[in-house]
Structures are given as structure tokens and as C-alpha cells.
C-alpha positions as CSV (number, residue, x, y, z in Angstrom):
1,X,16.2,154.2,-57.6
2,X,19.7,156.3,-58.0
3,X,19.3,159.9,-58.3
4,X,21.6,161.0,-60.9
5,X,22.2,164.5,-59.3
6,X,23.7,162.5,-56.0
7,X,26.5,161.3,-58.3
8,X,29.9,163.2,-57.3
9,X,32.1,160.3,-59.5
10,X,32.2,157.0,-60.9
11,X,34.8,153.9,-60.2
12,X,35.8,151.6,-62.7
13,X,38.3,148.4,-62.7
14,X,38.6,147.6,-66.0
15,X,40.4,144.2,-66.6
16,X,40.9,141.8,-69.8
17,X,37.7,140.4,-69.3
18,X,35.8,142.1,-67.8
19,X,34.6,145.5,-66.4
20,X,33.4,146.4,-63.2
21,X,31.7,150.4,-62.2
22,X,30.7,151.9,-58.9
23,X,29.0,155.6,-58.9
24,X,29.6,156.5,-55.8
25,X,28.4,160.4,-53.8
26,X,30.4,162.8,-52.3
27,X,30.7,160.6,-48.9
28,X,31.8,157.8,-51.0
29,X,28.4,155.7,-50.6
30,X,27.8,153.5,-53.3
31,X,24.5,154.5,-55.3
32,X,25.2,151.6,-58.3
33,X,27.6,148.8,-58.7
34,X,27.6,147.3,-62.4
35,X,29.7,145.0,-64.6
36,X,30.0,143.8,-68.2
37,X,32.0,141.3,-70.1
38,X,33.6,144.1,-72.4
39,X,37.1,143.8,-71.1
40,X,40.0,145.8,-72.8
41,X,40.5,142.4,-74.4
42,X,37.1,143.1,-77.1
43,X,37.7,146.3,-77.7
44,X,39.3,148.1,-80.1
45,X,40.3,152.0,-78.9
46,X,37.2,153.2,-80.3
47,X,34.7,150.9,-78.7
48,X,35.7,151.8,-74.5
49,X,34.1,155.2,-74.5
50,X,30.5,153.3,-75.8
51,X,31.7,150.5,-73.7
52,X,31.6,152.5,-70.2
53,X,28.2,154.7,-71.2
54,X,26.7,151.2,-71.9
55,X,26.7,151.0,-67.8
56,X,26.8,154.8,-66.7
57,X,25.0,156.4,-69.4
58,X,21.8,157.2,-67.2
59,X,23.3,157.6,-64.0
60,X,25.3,160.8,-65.4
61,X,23.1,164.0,-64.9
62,X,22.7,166.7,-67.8
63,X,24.7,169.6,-68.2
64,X,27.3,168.3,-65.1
65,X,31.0,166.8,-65.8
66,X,31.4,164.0,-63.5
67,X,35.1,162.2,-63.1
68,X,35.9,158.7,-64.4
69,X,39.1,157.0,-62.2
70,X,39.6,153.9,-64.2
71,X,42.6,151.4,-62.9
72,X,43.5,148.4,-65.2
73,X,44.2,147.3,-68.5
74,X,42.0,150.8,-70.2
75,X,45.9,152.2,-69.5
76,X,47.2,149.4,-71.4
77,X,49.4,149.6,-74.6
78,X,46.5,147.7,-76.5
79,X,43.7,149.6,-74.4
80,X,41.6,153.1,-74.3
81,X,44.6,155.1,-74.4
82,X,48.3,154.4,-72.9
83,X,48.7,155.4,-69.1
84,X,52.8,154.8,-69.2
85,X,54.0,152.9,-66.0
86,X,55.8,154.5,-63.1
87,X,59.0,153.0,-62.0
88,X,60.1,151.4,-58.6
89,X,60.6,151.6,-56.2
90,X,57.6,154.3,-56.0
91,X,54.5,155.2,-54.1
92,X,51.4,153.7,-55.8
93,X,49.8,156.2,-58.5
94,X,47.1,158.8,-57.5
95,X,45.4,161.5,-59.7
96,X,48.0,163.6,-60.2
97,X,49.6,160.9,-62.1
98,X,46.6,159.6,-64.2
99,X,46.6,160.0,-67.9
100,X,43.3,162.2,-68.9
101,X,41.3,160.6,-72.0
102,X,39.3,162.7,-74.7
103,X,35.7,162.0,-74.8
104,X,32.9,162.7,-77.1
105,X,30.7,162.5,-73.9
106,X,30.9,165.9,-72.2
107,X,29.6,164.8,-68.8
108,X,32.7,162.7,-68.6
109,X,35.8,163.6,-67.3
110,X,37.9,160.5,-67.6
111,X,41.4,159.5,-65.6
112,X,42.9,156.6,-66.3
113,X,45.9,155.3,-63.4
114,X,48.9,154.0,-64.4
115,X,50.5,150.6,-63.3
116,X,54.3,150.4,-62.3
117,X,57.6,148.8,-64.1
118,X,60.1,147.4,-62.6
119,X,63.4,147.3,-64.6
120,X,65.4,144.8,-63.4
121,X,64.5,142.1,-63.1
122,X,61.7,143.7,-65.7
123,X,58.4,142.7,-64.5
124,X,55.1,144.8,-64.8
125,X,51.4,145.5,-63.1
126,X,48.1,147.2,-64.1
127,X,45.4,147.2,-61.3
128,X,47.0,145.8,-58.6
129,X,48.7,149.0,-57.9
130,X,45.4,150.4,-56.8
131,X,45.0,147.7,-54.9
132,X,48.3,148.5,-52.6
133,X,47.4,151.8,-53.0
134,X,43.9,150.7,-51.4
135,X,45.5,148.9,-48.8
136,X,48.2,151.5,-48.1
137,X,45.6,153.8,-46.9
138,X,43.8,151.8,-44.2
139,X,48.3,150.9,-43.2
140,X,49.8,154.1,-43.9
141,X,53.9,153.1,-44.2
142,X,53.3,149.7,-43.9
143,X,56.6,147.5,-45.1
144,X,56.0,144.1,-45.2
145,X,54.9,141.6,-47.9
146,X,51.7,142.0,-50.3
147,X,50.6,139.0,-52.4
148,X,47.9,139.3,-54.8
149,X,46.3,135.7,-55.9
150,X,45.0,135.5,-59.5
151,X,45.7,134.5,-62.9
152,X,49.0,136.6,-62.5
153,X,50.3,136.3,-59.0
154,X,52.1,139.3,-57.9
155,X,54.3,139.6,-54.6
156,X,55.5,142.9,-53.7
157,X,57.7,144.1,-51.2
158,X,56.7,147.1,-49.5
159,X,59.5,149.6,-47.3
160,X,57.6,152.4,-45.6
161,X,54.3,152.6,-47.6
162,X,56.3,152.0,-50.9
163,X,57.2,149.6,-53.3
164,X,59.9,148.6,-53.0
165,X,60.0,145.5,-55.6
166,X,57.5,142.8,-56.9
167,X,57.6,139.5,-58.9
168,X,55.1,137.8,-61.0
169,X,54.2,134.3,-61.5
170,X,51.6,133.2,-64.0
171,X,50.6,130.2,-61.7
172,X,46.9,130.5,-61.6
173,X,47.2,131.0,-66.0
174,X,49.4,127.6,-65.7
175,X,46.2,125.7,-63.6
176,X,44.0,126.8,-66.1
177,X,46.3,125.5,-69.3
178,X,47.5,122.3,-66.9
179,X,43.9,121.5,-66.4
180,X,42.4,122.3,-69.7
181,X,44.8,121.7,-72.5
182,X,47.2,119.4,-71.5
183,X,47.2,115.4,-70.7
184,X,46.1,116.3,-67.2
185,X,43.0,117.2,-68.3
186,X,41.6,113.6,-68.3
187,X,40.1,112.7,-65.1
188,X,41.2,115.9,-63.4
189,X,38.7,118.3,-61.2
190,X,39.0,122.4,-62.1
191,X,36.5,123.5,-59.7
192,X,36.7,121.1,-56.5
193,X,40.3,120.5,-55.0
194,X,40.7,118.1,-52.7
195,X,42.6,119.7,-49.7
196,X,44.5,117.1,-48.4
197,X,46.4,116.1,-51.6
198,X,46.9,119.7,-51.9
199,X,48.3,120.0,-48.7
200,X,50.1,116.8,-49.8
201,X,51.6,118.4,-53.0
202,X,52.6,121.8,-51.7
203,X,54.9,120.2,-49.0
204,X,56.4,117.8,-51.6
205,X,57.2,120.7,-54.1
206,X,58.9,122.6,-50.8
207,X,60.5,120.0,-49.7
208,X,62.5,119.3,-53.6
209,X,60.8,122.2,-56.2
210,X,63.6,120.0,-58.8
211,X,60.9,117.6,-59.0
212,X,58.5,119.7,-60.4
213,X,58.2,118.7,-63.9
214,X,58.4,114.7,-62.3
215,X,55.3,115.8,-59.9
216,X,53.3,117.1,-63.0
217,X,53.1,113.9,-64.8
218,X,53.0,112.0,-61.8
219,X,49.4,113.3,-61.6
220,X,48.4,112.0,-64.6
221,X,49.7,108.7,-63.3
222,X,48.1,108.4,-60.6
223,X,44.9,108.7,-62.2
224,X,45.1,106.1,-64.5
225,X,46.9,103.1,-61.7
226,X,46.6,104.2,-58.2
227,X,42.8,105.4,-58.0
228,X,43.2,109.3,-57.6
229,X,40.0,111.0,-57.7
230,X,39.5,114.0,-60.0
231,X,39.0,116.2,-57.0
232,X,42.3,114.8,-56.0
233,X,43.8,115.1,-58.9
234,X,42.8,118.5,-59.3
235,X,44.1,119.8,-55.3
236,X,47.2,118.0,-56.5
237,X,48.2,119.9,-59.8
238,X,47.0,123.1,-57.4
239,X,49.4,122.3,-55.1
240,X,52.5,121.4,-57.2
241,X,51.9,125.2,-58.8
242,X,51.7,126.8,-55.4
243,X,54.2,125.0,-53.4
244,X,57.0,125.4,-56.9
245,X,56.1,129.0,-56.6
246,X,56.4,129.4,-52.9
247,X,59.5,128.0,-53.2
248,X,60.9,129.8,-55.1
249,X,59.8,133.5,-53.2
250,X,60.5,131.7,-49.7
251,X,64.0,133.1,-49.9
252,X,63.2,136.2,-51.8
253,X,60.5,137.9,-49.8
254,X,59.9,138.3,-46.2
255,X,57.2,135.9,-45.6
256,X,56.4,136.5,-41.5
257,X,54.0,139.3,-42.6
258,X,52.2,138.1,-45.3
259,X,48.8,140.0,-46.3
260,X,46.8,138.1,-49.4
261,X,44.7,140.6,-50.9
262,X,41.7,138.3,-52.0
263,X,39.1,136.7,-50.3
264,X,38.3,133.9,-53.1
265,X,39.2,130.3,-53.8
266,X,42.2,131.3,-54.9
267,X,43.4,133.2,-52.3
268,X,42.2,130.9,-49.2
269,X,44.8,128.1,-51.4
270,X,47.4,130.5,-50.9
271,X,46.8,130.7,-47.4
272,X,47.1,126.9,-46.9
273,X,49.9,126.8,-49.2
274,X,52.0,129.2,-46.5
275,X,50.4,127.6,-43.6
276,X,51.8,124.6,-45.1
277,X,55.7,126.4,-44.4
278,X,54.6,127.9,-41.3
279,X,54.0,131.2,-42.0
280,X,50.2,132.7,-41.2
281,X,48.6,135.3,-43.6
282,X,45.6,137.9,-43.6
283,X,43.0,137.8,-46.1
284,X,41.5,141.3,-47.2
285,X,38.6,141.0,-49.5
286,X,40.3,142.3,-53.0
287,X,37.0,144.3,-54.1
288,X,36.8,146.4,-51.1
289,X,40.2,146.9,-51.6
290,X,40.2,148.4,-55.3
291,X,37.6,150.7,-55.0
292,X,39.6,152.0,-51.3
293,X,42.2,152.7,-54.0
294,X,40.5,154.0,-56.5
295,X,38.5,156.3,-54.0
296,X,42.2,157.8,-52.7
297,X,43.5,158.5,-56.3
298,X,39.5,160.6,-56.3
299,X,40.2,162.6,-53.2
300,X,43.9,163.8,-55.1
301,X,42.0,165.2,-57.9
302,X,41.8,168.6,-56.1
303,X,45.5,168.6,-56.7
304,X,45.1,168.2,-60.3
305,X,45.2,171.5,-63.0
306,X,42.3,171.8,-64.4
């Protein structure tokens, strides 16, 4: 059973999808860890406020202001209220840069982060800057070379605990539309890849990334005349998306210190996929990760005017 009056703040990641809250004490223990589907995606403005108390309403005690430090889309354009983006190169965010949000709630006090531009070439993130922040804490002027698997892909150079640069690739949005609206769905495994054909497919799309939109179709092929497997067929497609996408960052990143922040499917491919050029890469569980971040941009809230 939480006690309400152990509550020093609450955490939330609030994607498109989904949203994810930790209440947390003073010594950063976690007392409750909850989630919901209401992502900033089916919300209008109005409904986030009802949205968060749906999952922190009776952990807040009476007649005590607690602070909200929200990363993610809740700064979005579309979202609870607009947290405009810092420019690179630039350390990530903390409190001091957080946009503070009206409530009708009195015992909340809510921050939301705000993700970074880059202008040229333009490019933009929301969440994963708390992320680097997160992992910037435990690597204090780290420079090296972040990737962060997921629907977006994001790589991000790093000079002396800043960032520096970062591109995006929409290569795990691409599986899913590949795999799920296109000709390749027929006959063609989502959820099991199989790893030799992906292993197979990354090298191939190294080797000549000109063949890429050959390589696509050429899984569909394969299905229907030369006995490819769905599993097959889906490590395949997974490795044509990877491998076009790692070559085209090969030359543009530094890729002998490569952390992955992500410990899911995803980001064990991406592993593979640069074992595959001969490059090894940490794995850092991504969750663990956010709320590190998000607990940072708490301890800078001293430094805030009230």
C-alpha cells in the first residue's frame, strides 16, 4: 500500500500512445509505477490534466503541491501545452528549461521538458532528450555515439556531454507499413524474425544500399517461388531497413562507440545489424534510462523561481 504523504514527485513519459507514471520519494524509490493508453495522440488539450489524475489522483496527498516532470509528446505542438524545442548543439533540457502548465488540480505543480531542433539539416526529438539526458548522468562529458531504436530511430552525436547533432530515420514506422499494408504482407512474419536471413539481408543492403528498392520486392518473390518462410521473410524485410539505414549513418557518425539505449527486440536487431559491420554496441535498458532523466531535470527544480 503507497502512503500518499511519502510522495516528494511524480514521473511521467508521455508518448503518442501511450503514458507511462512513476511517484517516486525524496530518495527517488519508486512507490507506484502506472500506465494508460491515453497518449497525446487521444487527447485534445483539455482532456491531459483528467488524463494524468486518472493514474495519480489518489496517490497525491491533501493540502500538499507535489511536481509533475513530464518528457514527451505533452510538450508537443498538438499536446497539453507547447514546450518549444532547444536548439543544437545544446546540453539536454533540465527544469530550468521546462514549460510550467496551469492546472485546475492544486496539488499539482506540473513541468513539462522540452525536446531539441536541429536546423540544418532540420530534424526534431521529444523524449529521447531525457533519455541522453539520463544517460549523460551516469557518463558525465561523454562524446561518442547514442542511438535510440524505435518507431523513429534517432542517432546523435555527442561532444563533451552535449549534443552535438542527430539524425532520424523512420525505419521501425517503415517495418510496420512494409509488413502491414503493402504486398509484403502476404506470407510475411511481424513478430518472429528469422536471424539468419537477417543477418543475410543487412550485409547485402551494406554491401550495395542502391539495391534497396530491388531487395524489397525481392522478398515478396521469394515467398511465392523459392520457399521463404514467413519468419524468414519477415528477418529479411528487417534487415533490408536496418542495413539501408546503417549505411547510410556508417560514414556520418562515429560508429566504434556505439551505445543503444533499449533493451527490446528492437534494439538487440540493431545490435546484430552493427555486429554485422564490425562494430560492437552496449545495450542500456531505455526505461531505466528515462526516468534517470527525468529524476535529474527533478533535482534542478531548486534552481527554478518559484
Amino acid at each position: 500500500m503507497t502512503n500518499e504523504t511519502d510522495i516528494a514527485w511524480i514521473a511521467a513519459d508521455w508518448g503518442t500512445t501511450n503514458l507511462r507514471v512513476w511517484a517516486l520519494d525524496i530518495t527517488g524509490r519508486t512507490l507506484a509505477h502506472r500506465q494508460s493508453d491515453k497518449g497525446m495522440g487521444k487527447l485534445a488539450r483539455e482532456n491531459f490534466e483528467p488524463a494524468l489524475l486518472d493514474l495519480v489522483s489518489d496517490l497525491l496527498p491533501a493540502g500538499r503541491i507535489v511536481p509533475v516532470i513530464i518528457c514527451g509528446m505533452a510538450g508537443s505542438r498538438q499536446g497539453w501545452a507547447e514546450a518549444p524545442y532547444m536548439t543544437t548543439p545544446c546540453a539536454p533540457p533540465s527544469a530550468e528549461d521546462a514549460t510550467r502548465v496551469a492546472t485546475s488540480d492544486t496539488r499539482l505543480d506540473v513541468r513539462i521538458l522540452p525536446g531539441i531542433k536541429q536546423m540544418s539539416p532540420p530534424d526534431v526529438m521529444r523524449g529521447e532528450e531525457t533519455q541522453i539526458a539520463g544517460f549523460l548522468a551516469g557518463n558525465p562529458g561523454y562524446s561518442g555515439t547514442l542511438c535510440l531504436p524505435g518507431t523513429h530511430t534517432k542517432w546523435v552525436a555527442l561532444k563533451d556531454g552535449r549534443v552535438e547533432r542527430f539524425q532520424t530515420f523512420m525505419t521501425g514506422e517503415s517495418f510496420a507499413l512494409y509488413s502491414g499494408q503493402s504486398v509484403l504482407r502476404h506470407g510475411l512474419s511481424a513478430d518472429k524474425l528469422d536471424e539468419t536471413a537477417f543477418r543475410t539481408a543487412v550485409t547485402r543492403l551494406l554491401d550495395t544500399p542502391t539495391r534497396f528498392a530491388a531487395e524489397l520486392f525481392a522478398v515478396r518473390a521469394a515467398g511465392l517461388i523459392a520457399c521463404q518462410t514467413p519468419e524468414q521473410a519477415g528477418g529479411r524485410l528487417s534487415g533490408i531497413l536496418i542495413g539501408a539505414e546503417l549505411a547510410a549513418v556508417r560514414d556520418a557518425f562515429d560508429l566504434s562507440d556505439v551505445v543503444l539505449l533499449g533493451s527490446h527486440g528492437i534494439a538487440r536487431s540493431y545490435r546484430t545489424a552493427l555486429e554485422c559491420l564490425g562494430r560492437d554496441a552496449r545495450l542500456l535498458d531505455a526505461e531505466t534510462i528515462t526516468l534517470e532523466g527525468l529524476a535529474l531535470a527533478y533535482s534542478s527544480l531548486s534552481k527554478v523561481p518559484s
